[in-house]
N, C-alpha and C positions, 0 to 999 in steps of 0.2 A: 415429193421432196421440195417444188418449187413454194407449195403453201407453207410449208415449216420455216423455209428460208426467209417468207415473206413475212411471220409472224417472227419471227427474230432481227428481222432487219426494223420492223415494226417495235419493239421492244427496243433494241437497240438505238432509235432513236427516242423515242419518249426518255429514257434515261439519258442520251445526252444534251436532250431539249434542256431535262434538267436540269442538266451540273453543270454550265457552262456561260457564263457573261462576262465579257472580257472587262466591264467597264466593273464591275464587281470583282474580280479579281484585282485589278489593279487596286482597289480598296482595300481588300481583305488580307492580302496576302502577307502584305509587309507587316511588322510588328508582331508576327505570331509568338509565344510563348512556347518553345519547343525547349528548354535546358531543365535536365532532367533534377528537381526539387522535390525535398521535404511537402517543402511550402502548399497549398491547395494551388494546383493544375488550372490554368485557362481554358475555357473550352474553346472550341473551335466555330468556328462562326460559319452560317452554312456556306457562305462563300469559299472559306477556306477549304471546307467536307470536300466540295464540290471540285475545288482545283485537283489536292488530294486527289479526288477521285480517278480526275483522267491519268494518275501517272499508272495505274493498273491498268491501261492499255499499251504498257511498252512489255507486256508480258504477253500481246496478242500475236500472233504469227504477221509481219508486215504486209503479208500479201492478201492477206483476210483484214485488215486493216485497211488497207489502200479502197478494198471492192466493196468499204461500205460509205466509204468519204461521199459518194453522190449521192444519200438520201441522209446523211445526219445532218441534225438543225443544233449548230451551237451557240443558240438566241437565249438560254432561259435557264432557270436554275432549279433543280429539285434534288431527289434522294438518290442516293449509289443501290442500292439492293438489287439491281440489275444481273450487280456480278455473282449472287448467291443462287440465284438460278439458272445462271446460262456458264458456269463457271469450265465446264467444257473446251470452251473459247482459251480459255487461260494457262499458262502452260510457268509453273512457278517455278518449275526449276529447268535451266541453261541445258539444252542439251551436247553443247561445244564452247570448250575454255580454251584459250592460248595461255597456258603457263607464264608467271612471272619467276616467283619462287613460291617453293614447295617446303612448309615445312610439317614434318613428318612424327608422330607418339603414338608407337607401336606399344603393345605390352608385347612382353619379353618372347612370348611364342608367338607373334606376330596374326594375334587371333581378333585380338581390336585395332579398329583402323579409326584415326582420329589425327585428321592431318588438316591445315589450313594452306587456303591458293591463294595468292595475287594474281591477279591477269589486269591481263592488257585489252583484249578483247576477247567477249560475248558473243555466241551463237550468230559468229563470220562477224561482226561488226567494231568497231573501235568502242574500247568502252572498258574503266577502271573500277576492280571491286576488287571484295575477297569473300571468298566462302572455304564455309568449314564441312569437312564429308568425317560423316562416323559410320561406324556399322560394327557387328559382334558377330563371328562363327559364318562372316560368309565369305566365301572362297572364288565367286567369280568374278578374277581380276586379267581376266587374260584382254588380251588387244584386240578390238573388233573392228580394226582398219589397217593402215601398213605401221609398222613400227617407228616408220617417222613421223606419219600424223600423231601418234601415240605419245613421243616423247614430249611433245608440246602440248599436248590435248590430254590433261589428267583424269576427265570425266570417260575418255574412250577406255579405259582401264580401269573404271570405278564407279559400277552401275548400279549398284546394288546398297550404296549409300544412304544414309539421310544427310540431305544437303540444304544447309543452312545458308542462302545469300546476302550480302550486302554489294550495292552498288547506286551511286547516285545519277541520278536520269535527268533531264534538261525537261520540263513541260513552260516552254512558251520563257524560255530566258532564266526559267526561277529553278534553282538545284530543289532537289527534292531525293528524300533518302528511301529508298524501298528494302524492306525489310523480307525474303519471303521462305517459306521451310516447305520444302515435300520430299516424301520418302520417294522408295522405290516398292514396287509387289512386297516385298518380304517388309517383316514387323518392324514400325520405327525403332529407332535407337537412337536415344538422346542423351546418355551419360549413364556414368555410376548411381547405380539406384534411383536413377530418372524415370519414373511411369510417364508415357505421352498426354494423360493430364496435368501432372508437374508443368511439362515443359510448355506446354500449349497455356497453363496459367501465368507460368513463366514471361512468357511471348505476349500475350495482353499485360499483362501488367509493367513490362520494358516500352511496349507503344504508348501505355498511357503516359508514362513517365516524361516519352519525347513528346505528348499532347499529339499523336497522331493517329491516322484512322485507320483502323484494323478491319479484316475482311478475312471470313473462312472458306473457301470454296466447297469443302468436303462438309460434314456432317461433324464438328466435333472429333471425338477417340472410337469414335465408333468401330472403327476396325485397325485401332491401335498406330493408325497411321492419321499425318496432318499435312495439309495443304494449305495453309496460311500466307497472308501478305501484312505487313503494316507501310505504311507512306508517313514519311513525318517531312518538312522543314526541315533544314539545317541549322544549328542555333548561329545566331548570326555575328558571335563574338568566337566564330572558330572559322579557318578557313578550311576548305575543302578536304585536302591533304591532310590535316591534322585530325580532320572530325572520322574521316577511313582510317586511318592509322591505331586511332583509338580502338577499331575494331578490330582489327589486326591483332594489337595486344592482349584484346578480350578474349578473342577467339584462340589464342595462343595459352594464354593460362589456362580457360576451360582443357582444353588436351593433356596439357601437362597434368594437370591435376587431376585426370582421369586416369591417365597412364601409371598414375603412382597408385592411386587408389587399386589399381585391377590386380589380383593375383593372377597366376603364379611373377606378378614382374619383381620382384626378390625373393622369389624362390628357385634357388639353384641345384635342387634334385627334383624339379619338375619337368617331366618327360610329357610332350603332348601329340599324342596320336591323332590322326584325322581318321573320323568316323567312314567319310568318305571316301576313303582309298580300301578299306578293308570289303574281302570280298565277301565273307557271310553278309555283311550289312546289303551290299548290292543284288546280290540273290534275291534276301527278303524285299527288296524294294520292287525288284522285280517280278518277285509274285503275288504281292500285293497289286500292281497295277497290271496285271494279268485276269487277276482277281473284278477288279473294280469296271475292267472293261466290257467282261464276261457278265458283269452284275447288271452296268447301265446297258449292253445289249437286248437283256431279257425284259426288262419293265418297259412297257406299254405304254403307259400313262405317266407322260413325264412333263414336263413343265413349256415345253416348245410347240408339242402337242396341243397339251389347251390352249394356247395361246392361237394355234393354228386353226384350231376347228369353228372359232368367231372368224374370222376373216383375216387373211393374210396378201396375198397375190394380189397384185392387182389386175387390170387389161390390160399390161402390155408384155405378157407371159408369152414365150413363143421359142422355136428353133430355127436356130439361122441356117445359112447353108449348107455350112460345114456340120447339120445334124448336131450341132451342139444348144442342150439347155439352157436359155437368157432370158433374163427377166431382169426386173429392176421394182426392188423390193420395197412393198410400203413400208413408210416413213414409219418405225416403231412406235415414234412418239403419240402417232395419233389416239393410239390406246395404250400404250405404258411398255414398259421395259420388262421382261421377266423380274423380279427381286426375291432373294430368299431362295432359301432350300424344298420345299416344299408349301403345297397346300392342301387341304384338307377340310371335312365336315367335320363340324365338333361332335364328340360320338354323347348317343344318350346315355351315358354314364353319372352318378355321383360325385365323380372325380372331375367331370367337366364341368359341375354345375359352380362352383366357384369362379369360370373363365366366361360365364352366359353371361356373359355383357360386354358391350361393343367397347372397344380399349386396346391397349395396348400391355402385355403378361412377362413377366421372365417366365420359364418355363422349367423344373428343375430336370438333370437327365433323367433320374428317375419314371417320368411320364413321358419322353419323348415317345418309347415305344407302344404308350398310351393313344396316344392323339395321331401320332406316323410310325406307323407298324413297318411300312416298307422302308422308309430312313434307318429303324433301326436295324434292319439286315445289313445295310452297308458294310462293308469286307476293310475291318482295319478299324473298326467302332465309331461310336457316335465322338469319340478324343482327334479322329480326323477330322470331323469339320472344324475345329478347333487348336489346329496349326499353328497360329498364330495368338499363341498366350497371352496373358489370359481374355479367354471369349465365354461367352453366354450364349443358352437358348434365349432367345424371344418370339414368344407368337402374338399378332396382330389377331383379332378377333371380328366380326363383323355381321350383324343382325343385320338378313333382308325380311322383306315384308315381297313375298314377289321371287320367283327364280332370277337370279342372275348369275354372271360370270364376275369374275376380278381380277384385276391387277395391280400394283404396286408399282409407281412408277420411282418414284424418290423417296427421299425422308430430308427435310433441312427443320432449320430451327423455328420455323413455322409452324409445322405440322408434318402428318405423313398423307401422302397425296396418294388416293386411289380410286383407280377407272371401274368404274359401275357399268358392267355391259350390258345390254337389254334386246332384248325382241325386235324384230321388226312386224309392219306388219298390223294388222287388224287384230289385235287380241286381248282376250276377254281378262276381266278383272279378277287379278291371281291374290290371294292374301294368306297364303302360305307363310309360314314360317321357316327361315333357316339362319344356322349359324358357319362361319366361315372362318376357316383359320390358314393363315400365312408362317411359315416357321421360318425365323431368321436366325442366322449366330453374329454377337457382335461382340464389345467390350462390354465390361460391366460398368465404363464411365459412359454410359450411352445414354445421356439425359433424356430420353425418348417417353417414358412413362407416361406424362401429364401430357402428352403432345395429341394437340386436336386430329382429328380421321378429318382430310378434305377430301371431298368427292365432286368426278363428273362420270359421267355419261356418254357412254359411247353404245350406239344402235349398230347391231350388226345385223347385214344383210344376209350372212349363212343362214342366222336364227332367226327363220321368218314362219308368223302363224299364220301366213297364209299359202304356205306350202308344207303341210304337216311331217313331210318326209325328212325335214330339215329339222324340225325340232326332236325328229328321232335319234339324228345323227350327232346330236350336242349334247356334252356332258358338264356341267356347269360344277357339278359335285364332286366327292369320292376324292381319293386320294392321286396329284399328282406331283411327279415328284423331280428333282433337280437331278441329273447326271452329267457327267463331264464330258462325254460323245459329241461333240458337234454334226449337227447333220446338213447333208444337204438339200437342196428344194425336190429334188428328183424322186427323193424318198418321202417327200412328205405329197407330195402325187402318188405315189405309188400306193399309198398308206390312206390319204382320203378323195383325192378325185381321179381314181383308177382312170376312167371314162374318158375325161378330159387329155389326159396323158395320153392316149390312145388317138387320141383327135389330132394332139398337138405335132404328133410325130407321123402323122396320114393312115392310120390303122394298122391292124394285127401286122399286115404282108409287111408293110414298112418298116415296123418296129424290128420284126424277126428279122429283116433285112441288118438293118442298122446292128443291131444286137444280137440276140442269139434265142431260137425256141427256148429250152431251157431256163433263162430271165425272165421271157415272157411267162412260163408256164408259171414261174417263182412268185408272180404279182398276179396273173387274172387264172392260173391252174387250170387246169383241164379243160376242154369244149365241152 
C-alpha cells in the first residue's frame, strides 16, 4: 500500500509541477473569452488549461487533499491528464446538500423525477449552486438519516439520480464555474429520448462553448453512465448571481419540458402499477437469485481464483489473538483489477478464426456460448449481464508467444491497459503459441475498437521454474469465469495453501480447537 501511495503522490506531483505559476496565471487568466458565441471560440492558453485545472481538486475529499500539500511543487506549468487516471480521487457528485428551494416535474404517475435544488451549502461546507437530479422507474427515495437531516438534505432521499452540478469555486481569488454530471449504479438518465452519448456530446459541446476545459473521469458511455467535469471562467460582463441564475432557468425548462413530453402526464385513464410491490414478480426474483447463488457456488474456476493463484497474500498474513484471520491485502493494482465477465482460450474453431488477431471484437450473443460455454449456463440468460440497456458483448483478444497469465486493469481513452504475467525463475525459452480472450459487456457507444492493447509485466513468484511443483499448480488457460459470490481469504487458503492455513493457526489440534473436526475434515478430509 505504502508504494502505491508513493507512486500517486509521485504522479500527483509531477501534475501539479505542471499546472501551476502564479506569475503565469496572473497573465493568463484575465481577458479569457468564455461568452458562449457563434463566432470561432478562443482557445485557451496553457496557463489558462493549467489554472482551470486546479479547480478539479475542489472535488477531492479535503482531508486527502490537506495530506498531500507537503510534497506538491506549484513551481511549473504542464498538462492535466493526471485526472484521467487517477480519477478515483475525485468524487463529481455532492454527497450532502442543504436545501434552498426545490423545485419539483413529476410526470403524472410520479415515475420520473426531474427536480432542480439551490443550496446554500455543499458536502457540510458553505457554498452556492444548483443541481438538477433526474431518474426513470426508480423507487429508492426513502430517508437514510433522521427525517430532519432529510428535510433539508434532498440527496439523503435521492440516491439513485443522475445529478447534474453547477457551483462556482474560488481558485486563488479568481470565480471559476465547474460544471460536473455522475450517475448513480443504475443506467443514466438524461431526458426524453436522451441516449448518454446525446448528452455526454451535449456537455462537450456546452464547455466548449464557455471556452472551458472538459475532463472524463470514466471511460466515455461505456456502461451508459458519465462521470464528467467542465471548469470554465465566468464571462466577465455577468456577475456571479446572474451567471447561476441563468442556470437555474436552464435547468428549470429542461424538466418542465420533459415532464410534458413523458406520457401517461395527460393521460387520465392511466393506471400505473408498480412491478415491484406485486408478489409473483418477488418470488421470481427470488428464485432466480437462488438460482444464481447455487450457480456461482459450483464453478471452480472463477475470476478471483486466477487472479489468486499468481500471487495474492502478502507476509504479513497471520491470526491474532482472538484466533481471528488478518492480513492486509496486496495492493491490487500492482497487477490489475479483475475486469470483465469472463476469460478464456480462444477455441480451435472456424468460427474463432476471424477473432485470431490481437484487438479488440463486439462479440454477437449468438457465440458467446461459443468462446464461454460456462457464461452461457448463467440462470436468467446471457439478457442478465445486460441490465443496463442497451449493452454489448466485447471480447478483448490477445496473442502470446510464451505461456502467460492476464489481466485487465482499465480501459481510458488511450488505450486498454493489460498486465502480462510471467514466470519467475530460470526458465527455458517457451515459443508457444496462444490466444486469450477477455469477455466484457458494455454500450454499444463504447469507442473502444481502434484502441491500442498497452501492456506490462508483472513476474509472479507462485509461478516459479525453478520449483516445478509451482508451475503444476498454475492455470494461466481454460475458461474462468466472473460470479457475484464474494469470498473471503479464509477460503482461498483453504482452497490453495491448505498447509499454510494449518501453520497459521498452530496445526491440526489447534485448528479442531478453534473450529470444529468436521471443518477440518471439509478442507484436509480424512487422515
Amino acid at each position: 500500500m505504502k508504494n502505491i501511495c508513493k507512486a500517486i503522490l509521485a504522479s500527483v506531483t509531477a501534475f501539479l509541477a505542471a499546472c501551476y505559476n502564479d506569475a503565469s496565471v496572473d497573465q493568463g487568466v484575465s481577458g479569457a473569452t468564455t461568452e458562449p458565441s457563434t463566432s470561432p471560440i478562443a482557445k485557451l492558453t496553457d496557463e489558462q488549461k493549467a489554472f482551470l485545472a486546479r479547480s478539479f481538486f475542489t472535488l477531492v475529499d479535503s482531508t486527502k487533499v490537506d495530506s498531500l500539500k507537503a510534497v506538491l511543487d506549484f513551481d511549473s506549468i504542464g498538462n492535466y491528464g493526471y485526472f484521467l487516471h487517477y480519477h478515483d480521487y475525485f468524487n463529481t457528485t455532492p454527497y450532502k446538500v442543504k436545501n434552498d428551494q426545490i423545485f419539483s416535474y413529476p410526470s403524472k404517475d410520479d415515475r420520473k423525477v426531474c427536480d432542480v435544488v439551490t443550496y446554500t451549502q455543499l458536502d457540510g461546507k458553505d457554498q452556492k449552486g444548483v443541481l438538477q437530479a433526474r431518474s426513470y422507474d426508480i423507487h429508492d427515495h426513502d430517508c437514510r438519516y433522521s427525517e430532519e437531516e432529510c428535510a433539508d438534505d434532498y440527496l439523503a432521499n435521492h440516491r439513485n439520480e443522475t445529478i447534474i452540478n453547477t457551483k462556482i469555486v474560488d481558485v486563488d481569488g479568481v470565480p471559476v464555474v465547474l460544471n460536473t454530471v455522475e450517475n448513480s449504479l443504475y443506467a443514466g438518465f438524461y431526458g426524453y429520448g436522451v441516449s448518454c452519448l446525446d448528452y455526454l456530446n451535449q456537455f462537450k459541446y456546452s464547455c466548449s462553448a464557455l471556452n472551458g476545459l472538459f475532463v472524463d473521469f470514466r471511460d466515455g458511455c461505456s456502461d451508459n453512465t458519465l462521470n464528467v467535469a467542465c471548469a470554465s471562467f465566468v464571462p466577465e460582463e455577468k456577475s456571479l448571481d446572474d451567471f447561476l441564475n441563468s442556470y437555474i432557468e436552464k435547468y428549470k425548462n429542461q424538466c418542465l419540458d420533459d415532464s410534458i413530453k413523458y406520457a401517461p402526464f395527460d393521460d387520465e385513464n392511466y393506471v400505473y402499477v408498480d412491478p415491484y410491490s406485486d408478489s409473483l414478480y418477488k418470488d421470481s426474483v427470488r428464485t432466480v437469485s437462488i438460482l444464481r447463488r447455487e450457480w456461482g457456488d459450483s464453478i471452480k474456476h472463477i475470476m478471483e481464483a486466477y487472479r489468486w493463484q499468481f500471487t495474492i497474500i502478502d507476509s504479513t498474513i497471520g491470526v491474532d489473538e482472538s484466533d481471528h484471520f488478518v492480513y492486509e491485502e496486496r495492493e491490487y493494482r500492482e497487477i490489475g483489477r479483475d475486469w470483465g465477465l469472463a476469460y478464456n482460450t480462444l477455441p480451435d474453431t472456424k468460427i474463432a478464426d476471424d477473432y485470431r488477431k490481437e484487438g479488440v471484437y463486439v462479440l454477437p450473443d449468438s457465440l458467446v456460448e461459443a468462446f464461454f460455454p460456462t457464461v452461457a449456463t448463467y440462470p436468467g440468460g446471457l439478457e442478465s449481464f445486460k441490465w443496463n440497456p442497451p449493452k454489448i458483448f466485447y471480447i478483448i483478444v490477445i496473442k502470446d508467444v510464451g505461456a502467460k497469465g492476464h489481466l485487465v486493469s482499465k480501459t481510458d481513452e488511450s488505450g486498454i491497459y493489460v498486465t502480462d504475467i510471467v514466470k519467475s525463475g530460470n526458465c527455458p525459452e517457451d515459443t508457444s503459441v496462444h490466444y486469450f480472450t477477455i469477455l466484457t459487456v458494455a454500450s454499444p457507444y463504447w469507442d473502444v475498437l481502434d484502441r491500442p492493447i498497452v501492456k506490462k509485466t508483472y513476474v509472479s513468484d507462485k509461478w516459479n521454474c525453478d520449483k516445478p511443483e509451482s508451475l503444476e499448480r498454475i492455470e494461466p488457460y481454460g475458461e474462468w469465469t466472473y460470479t457475484l459470490r464474494s469470498r473471503h481469504y479464509e477460503e482461498w487458503f483453504e482452497t490453495f495453501e491448505k498447509d499454510r492455513l494449518l501453520e497459521l493457526y498452530g496445526g491440526k489440534e489447534r485448528y479442531i480447537e478453534i473450529y470444529d473436526e468436521e471443518q477440518y475434515i471439509s478442507i484436509y478430509g480424512e487422515d
